[in-house]
C-alpha positions as CSV (number, residue, x, y, z in Angstrom):
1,X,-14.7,-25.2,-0.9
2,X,-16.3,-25.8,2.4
3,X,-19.1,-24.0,4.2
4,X,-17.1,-21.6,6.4
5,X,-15.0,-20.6,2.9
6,X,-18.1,-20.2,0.7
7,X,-19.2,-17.8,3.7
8,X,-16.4,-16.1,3.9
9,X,-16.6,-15.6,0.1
10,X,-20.4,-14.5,0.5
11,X,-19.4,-12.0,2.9
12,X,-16.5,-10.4,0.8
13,X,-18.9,-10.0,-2.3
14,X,-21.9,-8.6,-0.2
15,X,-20.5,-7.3,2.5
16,X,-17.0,-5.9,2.1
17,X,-16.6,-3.5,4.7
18,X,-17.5,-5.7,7.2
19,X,-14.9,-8.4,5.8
20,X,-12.2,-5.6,5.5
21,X,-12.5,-4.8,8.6
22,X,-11.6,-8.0,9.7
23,X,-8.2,-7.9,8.2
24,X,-5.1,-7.7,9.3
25,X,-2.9,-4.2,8.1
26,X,-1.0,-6.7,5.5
27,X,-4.2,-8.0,4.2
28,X,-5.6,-4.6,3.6
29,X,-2.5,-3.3,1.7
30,X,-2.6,-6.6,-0.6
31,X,-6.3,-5.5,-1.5
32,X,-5.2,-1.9,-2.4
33,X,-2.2,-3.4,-4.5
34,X,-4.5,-5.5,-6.3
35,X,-6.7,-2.6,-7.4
36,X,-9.4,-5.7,-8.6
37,X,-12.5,-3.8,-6.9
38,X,-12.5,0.0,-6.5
39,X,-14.5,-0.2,-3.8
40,X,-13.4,-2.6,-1.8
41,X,-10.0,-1.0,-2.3
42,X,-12.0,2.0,-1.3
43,X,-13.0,0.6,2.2
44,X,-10.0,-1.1,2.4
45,X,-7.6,2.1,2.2
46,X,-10.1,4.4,4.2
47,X,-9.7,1.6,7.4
48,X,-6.0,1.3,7.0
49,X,-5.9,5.1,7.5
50,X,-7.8,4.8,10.6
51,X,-5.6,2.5,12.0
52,X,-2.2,4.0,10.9
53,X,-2.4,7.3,8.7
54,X,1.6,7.0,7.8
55,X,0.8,3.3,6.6
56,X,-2.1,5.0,3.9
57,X,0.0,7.6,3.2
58,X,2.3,5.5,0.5
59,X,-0.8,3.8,-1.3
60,X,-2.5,7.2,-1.3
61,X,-0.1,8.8,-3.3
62,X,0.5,5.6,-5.7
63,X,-2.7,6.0,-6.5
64,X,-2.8,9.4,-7.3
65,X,0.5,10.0,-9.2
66,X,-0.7,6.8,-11.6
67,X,-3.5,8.0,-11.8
68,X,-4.9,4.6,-10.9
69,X,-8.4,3.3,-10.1
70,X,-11.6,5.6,-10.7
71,X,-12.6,9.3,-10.1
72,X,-13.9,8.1,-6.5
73,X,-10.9,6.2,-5.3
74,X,-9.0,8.9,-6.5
75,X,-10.8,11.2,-4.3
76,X,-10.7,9.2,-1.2
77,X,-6.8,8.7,-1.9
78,X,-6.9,12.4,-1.9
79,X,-8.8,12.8,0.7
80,X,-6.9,10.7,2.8
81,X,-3.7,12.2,1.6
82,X,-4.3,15.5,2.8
83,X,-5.7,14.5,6.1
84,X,-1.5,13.2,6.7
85,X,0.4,15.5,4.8
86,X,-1.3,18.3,3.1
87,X,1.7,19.8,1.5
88,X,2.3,16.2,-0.4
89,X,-1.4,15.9,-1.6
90,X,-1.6,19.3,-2.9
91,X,1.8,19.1,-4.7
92,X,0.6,16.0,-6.7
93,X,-2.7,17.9,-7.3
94,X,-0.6,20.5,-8.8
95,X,1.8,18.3,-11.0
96,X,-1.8,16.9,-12.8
């Protein structure tokens, strides 16, 4: 591992928003698939909804019909969800 990669990994661990935002829209969906850190997943969904809100909109809902991460990714999945299609969010709301 050279310099640049140990920085890169530096930056990931202490930094994460700042690394997410780096990424491209593929990169952040591979993060939120992963579901390894909650809040990096976190970030990582919250800045692929600012960029494209129909792009979140899937992984939103993935992670609130499995149930999947914890109580505060859930939230911001909601959150999220809502903000593009209300009627969805609530419905899955409902169903739990």
């Amino acid at each position: 591992m050279d310099s640049q990669d140990k920085a890169k990994a530096l930056d990931r661990t202490i930094n994460h928003e700042t690394y997410i935002a780096r990424m491209n829209n593929d990169e952040l969906i591979a993060v939120i698939n992963r579901l390894e850190d909650f809040d990096e997943v976190t970030t990582a969904l919250t800045e692929l909804s600012i960029r494209d809100k129909e792009l979140a909109g899937p992984p939103c809902l993935k992670i609130l019909e499995e149930s999947l991460g914890d109580e505060f990714l859930q939230a911001v999945a909601f959150h999220l969800l809502y903000e593009f299609d209300n009627e969805k969010a609530k419905r899955v709301i409902t169903k739990k």
